[in-house]
N, C-alpha and C positions, 0 to 999 in steps of 0.2 A: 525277382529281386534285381535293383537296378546298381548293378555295385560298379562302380567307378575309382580303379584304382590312383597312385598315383605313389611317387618315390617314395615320401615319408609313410602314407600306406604300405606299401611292398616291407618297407625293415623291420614293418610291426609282425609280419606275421613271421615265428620262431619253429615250424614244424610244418613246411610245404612238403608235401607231397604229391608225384606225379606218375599216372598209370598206364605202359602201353605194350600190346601183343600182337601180334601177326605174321604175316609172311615173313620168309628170311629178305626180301629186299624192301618190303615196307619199312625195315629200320632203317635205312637208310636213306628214305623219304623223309622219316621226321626227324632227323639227327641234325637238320640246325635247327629247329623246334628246340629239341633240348637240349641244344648247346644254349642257347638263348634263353631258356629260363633256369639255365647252370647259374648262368651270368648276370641273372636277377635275383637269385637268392646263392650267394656264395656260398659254399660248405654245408647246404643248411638243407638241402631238395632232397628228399629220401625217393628211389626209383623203386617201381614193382615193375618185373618184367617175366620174360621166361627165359629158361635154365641157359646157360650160355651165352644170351646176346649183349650184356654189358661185356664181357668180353672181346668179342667178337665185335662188335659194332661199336661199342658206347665207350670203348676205353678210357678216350679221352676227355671223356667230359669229367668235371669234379664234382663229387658226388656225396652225401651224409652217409647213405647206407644207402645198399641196394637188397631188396626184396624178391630172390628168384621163383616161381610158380608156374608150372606147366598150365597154358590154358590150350588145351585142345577144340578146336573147330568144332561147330552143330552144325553148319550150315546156314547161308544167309550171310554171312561176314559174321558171325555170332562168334566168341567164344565164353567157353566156360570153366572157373574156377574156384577156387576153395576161399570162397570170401570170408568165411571166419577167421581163418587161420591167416591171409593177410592181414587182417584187420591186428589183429593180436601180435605179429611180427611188428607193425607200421607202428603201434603205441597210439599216442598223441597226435591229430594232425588238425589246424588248424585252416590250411590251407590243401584243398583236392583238385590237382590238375587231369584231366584225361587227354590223350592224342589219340585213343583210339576210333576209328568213325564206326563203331557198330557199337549196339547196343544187347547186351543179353542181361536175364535174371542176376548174374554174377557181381556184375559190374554195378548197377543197381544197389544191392546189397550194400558193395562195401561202402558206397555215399551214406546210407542209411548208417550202418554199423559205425564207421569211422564218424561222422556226424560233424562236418567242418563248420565251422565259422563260413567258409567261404568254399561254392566247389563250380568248378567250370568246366564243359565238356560237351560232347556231342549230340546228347539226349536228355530227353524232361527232366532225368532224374537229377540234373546238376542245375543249382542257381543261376549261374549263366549258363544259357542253353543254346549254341549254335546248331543250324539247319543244316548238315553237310548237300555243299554244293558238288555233285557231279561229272558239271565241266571244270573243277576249277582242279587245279593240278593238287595232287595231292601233299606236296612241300607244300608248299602254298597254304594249302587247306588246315596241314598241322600248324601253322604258323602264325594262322589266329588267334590261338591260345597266348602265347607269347605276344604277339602285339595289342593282344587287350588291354594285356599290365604293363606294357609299355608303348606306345605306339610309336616312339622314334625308332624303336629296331628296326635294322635292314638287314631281310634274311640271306643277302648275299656276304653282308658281315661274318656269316655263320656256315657259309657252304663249301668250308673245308675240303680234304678229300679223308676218305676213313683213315684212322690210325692200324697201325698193323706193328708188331714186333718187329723189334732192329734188326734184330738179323738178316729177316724175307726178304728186300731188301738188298743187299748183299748178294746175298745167295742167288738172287733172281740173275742180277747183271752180270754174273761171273756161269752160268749157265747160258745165258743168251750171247754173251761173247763167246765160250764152248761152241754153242752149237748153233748159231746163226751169225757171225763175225760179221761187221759190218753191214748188217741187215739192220732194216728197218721195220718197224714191228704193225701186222693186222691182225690184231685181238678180235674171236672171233667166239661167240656165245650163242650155241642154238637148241637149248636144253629146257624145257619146264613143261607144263601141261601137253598132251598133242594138241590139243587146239590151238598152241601159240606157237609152236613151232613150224619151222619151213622144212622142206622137202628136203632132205637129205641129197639127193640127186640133182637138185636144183641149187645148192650149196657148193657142192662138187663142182658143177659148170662152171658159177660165177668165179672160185676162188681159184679155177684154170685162167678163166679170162684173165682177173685180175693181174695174177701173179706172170703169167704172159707180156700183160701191159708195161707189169712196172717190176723189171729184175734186182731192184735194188730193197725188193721186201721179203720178207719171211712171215709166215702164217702162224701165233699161236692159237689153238683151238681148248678153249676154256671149259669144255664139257667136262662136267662130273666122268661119265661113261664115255669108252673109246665111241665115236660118232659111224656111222657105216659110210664112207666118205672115198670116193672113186678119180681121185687125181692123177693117174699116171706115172709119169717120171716127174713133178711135181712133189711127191712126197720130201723129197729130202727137203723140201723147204717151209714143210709144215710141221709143225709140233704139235704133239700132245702128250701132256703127263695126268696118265688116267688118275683118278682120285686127287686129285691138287686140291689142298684146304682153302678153304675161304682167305686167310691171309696170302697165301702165294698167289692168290687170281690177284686180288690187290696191291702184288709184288709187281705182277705183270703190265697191270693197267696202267701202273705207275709209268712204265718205260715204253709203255705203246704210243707209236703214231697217227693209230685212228682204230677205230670198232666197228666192227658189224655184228648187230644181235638182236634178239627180239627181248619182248616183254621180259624181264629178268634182275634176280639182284648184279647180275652184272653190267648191263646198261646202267644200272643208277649208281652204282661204283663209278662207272666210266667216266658219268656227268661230272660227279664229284670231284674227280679225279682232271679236272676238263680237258677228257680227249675228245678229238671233232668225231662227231661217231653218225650211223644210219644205222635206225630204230625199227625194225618191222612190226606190223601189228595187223593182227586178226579180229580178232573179239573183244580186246579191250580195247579203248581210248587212249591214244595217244598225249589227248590233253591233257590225261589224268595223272598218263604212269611213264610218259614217253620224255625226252630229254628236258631240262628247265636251265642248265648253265652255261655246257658248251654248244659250241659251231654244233650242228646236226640235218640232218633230214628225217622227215619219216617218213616213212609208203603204210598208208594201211589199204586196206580192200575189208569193206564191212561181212563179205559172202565167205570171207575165210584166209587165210592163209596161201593156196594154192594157187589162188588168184593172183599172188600178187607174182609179177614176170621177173625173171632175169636180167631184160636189159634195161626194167626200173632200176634196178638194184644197183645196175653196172652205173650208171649215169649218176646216179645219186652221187656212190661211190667216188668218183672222178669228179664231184660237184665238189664234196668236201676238203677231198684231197687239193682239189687248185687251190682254195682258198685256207688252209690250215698253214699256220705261218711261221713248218719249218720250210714246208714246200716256197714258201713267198722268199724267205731268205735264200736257200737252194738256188731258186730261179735269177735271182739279183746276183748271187756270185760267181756263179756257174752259168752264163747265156748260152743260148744254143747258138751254135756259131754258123755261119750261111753257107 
């Protein structure tokens, strides 16, 4: 089907609906996706997702209803859920968005069952059917959908940073005045799969050197779990608050100076959030999953993680750092003097 939409197209359709599931930082990959077709059907887009992440991720977008549903992983990028029972939740839709790029039995279904006037998505099962690309970054990728039905959107119109409760906030800056006073802050994420993560020991080195370099920083370390991490008399100037909810890591990013971290929802907070950051990566793509807003570097090494060196890391580091422009103001008011 060759459907072509267009403004007065878009108001006619009275019961869009749009469907997406996956990783905890994949939402925040497609969240100017559906900030942008919040913004094409005002009040009117019903969400199906799973248990939590309108919360946690989607707050802010406005929304008709949202549709919570556990879709647990097969394998492959597949997930699978109770397509009846959304179906029967969702009502009437006359309009089917998907962001998800995998395709399983589940998903299939609810095109079938729900039965749109009009459905767009990833896979055969939807009237528009895009090919997911790849290399193409995954914002990006989700963003198609959204500039189908509009193609004046600009996804940087839309790449906010997440919303978090007032209070976090708050609380953050009056913590890090406690216990880092006039510190400047390296947010620091080295938590997800072992395949994506770096050496613990190789972590340690760098965030010596680092914090060596430059006295006027303090380290927070955003790992869910305390990290096994070998700093010395360095510590006092590192932080970690084990178990830190998803909102206070995005309390944190808020007030950081720069990041270092791998593949993770908190790289893609960071972006959003645009602190100049360095992205490591192993196994996945950079291009895909790696920075798209802010200042950045990335080091990958295809053979793995352990390959990639310390004094890459250090250099990057110091790349982004010159050029992050509180350091550029700093440097204008403060000269080093001969």
């Amino acid at each position: 089907m060759d459907f072509r939409p267009s403004n007065s197209v878009l108001s006619e359709f009275k019961s869009p609906a749009v469907i997406f599931g996956n990783a905890a930082g994949d939402h925040l990959l497609v969240l100017p996706a559906l900030r942008a077709l919040a913004s094409l059907f005002p009040r009117r887009l019903s969400l199906v997702c799973m248990p939590e992440t309108r919360r946690t991720f989607f707050s802010d977008v406005p929304l008709r209803s949202v549709c919570e549903t556990p879709m647990p992983s097969r394998g492959l990028r597949r997930r699978v859920f109770n397509a009846e029972s959304v179906a029967r939740r969702i009502g009437g839709c006359d309009l089917l968005l998907s962001l998800n790029p995998w395709r399983s039995g589940s998903l299939d279904r609810l095109v079938s069952l729900l039965s749109p006037a009009v459905s767009i998505g990833f896979s055969p099962a939807f009237q528009v059917h895009f090919r997911c690309q790849r290399t193409c970054h995954a914002a990006d990728e989700a963003f198609r959908v959204p500039a189908y039905l509009n193609p004046s959107l600009r996804m940087t119109d839309f790449a906010r940073p997440v919303s978090f409760p007032g209070q976090v906030g708050p609380r953050i800056n009056e913590f890090l005045k406690t216990f880092a006073p006039e510190k400047r802050i390296l947010a620091v994420h080295n938590e997800s799969k072992p395949a994506k993560m770096w050496s613990p020991e190789r972590l340690s080195r760098i965030l010596i050197a680092f914090l060596e370099l430059h006295p006027d920083f303090a380290v927070f370390v955003l790992d869910f779990k305390k990290p096994r991490l070998n700093v010395g008399h360095f510590r006092d100037r590192i932080i970690h608050s084990r178990g830190l909810p998803l909102p206070y890591v995005f309390g944190v990013l808020q007030e950081a100076d720069i990041f270092l971290g791998i593949d993770s929802c908190a790289l893609h907070a960071a972006d959003l959030f645009q602190v100049p950051g360095v992205g490591l990566f192993g196994p996945t793509d950079p291009r895909r999953y790696g920075f798209r807003f802010a200042m950045h570097r990335h080091i990958r090494r295809k053979r793995g993680m352990k390959f990639i060196s310390e004094s890459a890391v250090l250099r990057a580091l110091e790349s982004v750092l010159s050029q992050s422009p509180a350091t550029i103001v700093a440097a204008s008011t403060n000269p080093i003097m001969p």
